[in-house]
N, C-alpha and C positions, 0 to 999 in steps of 0.2 A: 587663316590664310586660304582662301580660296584660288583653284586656279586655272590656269589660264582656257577664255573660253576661244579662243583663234587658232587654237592648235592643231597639228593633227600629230595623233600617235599611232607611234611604229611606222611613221614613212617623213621621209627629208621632209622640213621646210624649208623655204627658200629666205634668208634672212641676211643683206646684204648681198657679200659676195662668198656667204658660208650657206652651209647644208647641215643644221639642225633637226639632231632627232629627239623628242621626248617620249620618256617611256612612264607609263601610270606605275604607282608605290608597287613594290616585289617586283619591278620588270626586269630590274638587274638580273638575271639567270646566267651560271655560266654558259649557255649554248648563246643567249642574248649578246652578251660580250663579247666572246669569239665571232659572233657575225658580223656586230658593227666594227670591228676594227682587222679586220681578215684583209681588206684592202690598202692600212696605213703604213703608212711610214714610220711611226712613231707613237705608241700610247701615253698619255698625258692624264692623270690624278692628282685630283683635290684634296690633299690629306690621307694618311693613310686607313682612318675607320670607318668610312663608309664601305655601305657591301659590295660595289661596284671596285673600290679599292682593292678592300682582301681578298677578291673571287680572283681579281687581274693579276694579283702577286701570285697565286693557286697556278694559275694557267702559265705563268712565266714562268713558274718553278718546273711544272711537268712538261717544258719543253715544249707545251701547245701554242702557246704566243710566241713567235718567234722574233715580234720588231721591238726595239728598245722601250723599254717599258720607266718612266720617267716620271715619280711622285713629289708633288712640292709639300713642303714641310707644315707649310700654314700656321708655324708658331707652335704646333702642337706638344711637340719635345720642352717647353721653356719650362724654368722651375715653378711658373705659379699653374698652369698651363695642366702639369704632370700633377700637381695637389687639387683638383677638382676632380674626383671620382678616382683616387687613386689608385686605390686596391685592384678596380676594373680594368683600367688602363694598363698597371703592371703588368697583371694576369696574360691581357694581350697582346700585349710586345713579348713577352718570355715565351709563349706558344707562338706567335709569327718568327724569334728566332730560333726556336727549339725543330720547326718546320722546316726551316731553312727558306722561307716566302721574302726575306731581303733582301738574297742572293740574286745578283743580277738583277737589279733595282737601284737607278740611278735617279738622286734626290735632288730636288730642286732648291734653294733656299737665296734668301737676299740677303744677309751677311755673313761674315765672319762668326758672330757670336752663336748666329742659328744654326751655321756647320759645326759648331761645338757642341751644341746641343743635341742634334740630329748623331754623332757619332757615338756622344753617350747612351743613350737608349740603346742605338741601332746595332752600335759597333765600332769601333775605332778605325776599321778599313769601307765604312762607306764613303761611296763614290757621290762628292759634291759638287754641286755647279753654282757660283755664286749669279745668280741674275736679279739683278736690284728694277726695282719697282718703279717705272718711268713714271715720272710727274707731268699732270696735268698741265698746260697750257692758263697761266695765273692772270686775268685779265687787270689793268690798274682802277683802282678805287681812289679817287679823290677827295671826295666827299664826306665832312666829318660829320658826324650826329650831334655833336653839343647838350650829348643829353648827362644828367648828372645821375642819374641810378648806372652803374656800370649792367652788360651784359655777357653773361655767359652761355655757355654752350656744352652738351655731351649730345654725341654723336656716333652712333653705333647700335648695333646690336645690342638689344636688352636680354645680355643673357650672365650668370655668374661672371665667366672668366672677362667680361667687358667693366665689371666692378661697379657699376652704377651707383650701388647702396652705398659702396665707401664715399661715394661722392657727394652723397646729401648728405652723409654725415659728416663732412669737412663743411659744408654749406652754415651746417649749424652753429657752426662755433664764429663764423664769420658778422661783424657786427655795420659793414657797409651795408646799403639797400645797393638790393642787386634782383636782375630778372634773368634767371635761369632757366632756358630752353633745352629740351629733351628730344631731339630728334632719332629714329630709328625703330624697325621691326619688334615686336615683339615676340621673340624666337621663346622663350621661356615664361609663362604666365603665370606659374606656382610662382618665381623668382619677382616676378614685376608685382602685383599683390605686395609683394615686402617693402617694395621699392616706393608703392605708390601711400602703403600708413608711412613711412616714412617721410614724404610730403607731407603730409595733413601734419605730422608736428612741426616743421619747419617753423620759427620765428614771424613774427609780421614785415622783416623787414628782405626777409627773401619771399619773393614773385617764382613759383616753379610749376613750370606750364609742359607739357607734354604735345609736340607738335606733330608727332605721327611719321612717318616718313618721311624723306627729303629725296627729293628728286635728285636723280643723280648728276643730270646735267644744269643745278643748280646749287652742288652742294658750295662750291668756290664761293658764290651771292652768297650761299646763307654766311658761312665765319667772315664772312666782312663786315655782315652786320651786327655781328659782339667783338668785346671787346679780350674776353678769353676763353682757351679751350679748358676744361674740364675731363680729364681724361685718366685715371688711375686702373690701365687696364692690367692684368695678371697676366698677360702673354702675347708678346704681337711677333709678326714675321719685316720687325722693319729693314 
């Protein structure tokens, strides 16, 4: 993944009607952090294991960040979610509470089931907010394909907890002709490798094509043009 060449780092861009800052990999420093956010309202995290994450719980702990400091769950608490890397993951939640880093840390999450999840880990007195994940604007399709191979779709991140591999091997057992589309980054390359001799065995009568990324303001188009989703992932924040 190469990135982006329009950017400028360590100063706003101008993007919309927001002021985007990017910082090059190790920029997160705690002195980096306390500067961008010394003027908000409100601190806002992606999960809590990025280093940007557990530097901002560090600083809300020691009473240096003073504005509500507010991390969304991102699925990451869910049972299959916690069994990829798990020993690692323990380790760091039992040291983030043994710190006391999720004290005064108010957790984002979109259900019910996720606030259950997030308390186990965290704690039974964390503080949740349920805000559910607004849906796209669905435009109508009329138009049938009349085509007789059925098509399918996985759409996501090509990483373990998104299950891919479980999904070519439910492929194989299936004895309709079908063309199976693979859209999504490939965040994990050791993992796709597995994913991809898995292909190469596939039957003659699955078609399974890797289409690279999907635009995101076309991801609506693409599942209109199959007929199912494909999706056996190990942890979502639905």
């Amino acid at each position: 993944v190469a990135p982006y060449t329009n950017i400028k780092y360590d100063k706003p861009n101008a993007i919309g009607n927001a002021e985007v800052w990017y910082l090059k990999p190790g920029g997160f420093t705690f002195s980096a952090i306390q500067e961008l956010t010394i003027d908000a309202d409100v601190v806002y995290c992606f999960g809590p294991y990025d280093d940007y994450a557990y530097k901002a719980m560090s600083l809300k702990r020691l009473g240096i960040m003073k504005q509500p400091l507010v991390i969304a769950s991102m699925g990451v608490f869910s049972e299959g979610a916690i069994k990829i890397k798990s020993v690692k993951k323990k380790l760091f939640l039992a040291v983030c509470k043994f710190l006391g880093l999720f004290k005064n840390v108010v957790w984002s999450v979109t259900s019910d089931l996720e606030k259950e999840d997030v308390k186990r880990w965290v704690g039974k007195n964390a503080v949740c907010y349920i805000a559910e994940d607004l849906p796209r604007s669905v435009p109508s399709y009329t138009e049938k394909r009349g085509e007789e191979r059925l098509r399918g779709i996985f759409l996501s991140r090509i990483c373990e907890i998104k299950n891919l591999s479980y999904a070519i091997e439910v492929l194989r057992s299936i004895k309709a002709e079908i063309d199976f589309d693979i859209y999504g980054i490939v965040e994990d390359k050791d993992y796709w490798a597995i994913c991809k001799k898995q292909i190469e065995c596939l039957p003659s009568n699955i078609l399974c094509s890797y289409k690279g990324e999907a635009d995101p303001e076309r991801v609506i188009e693409i599942f209109a043009e199959h007929d199912f989703f494909l999706f056996p992932t190990l942890g979502e924040n639905y």
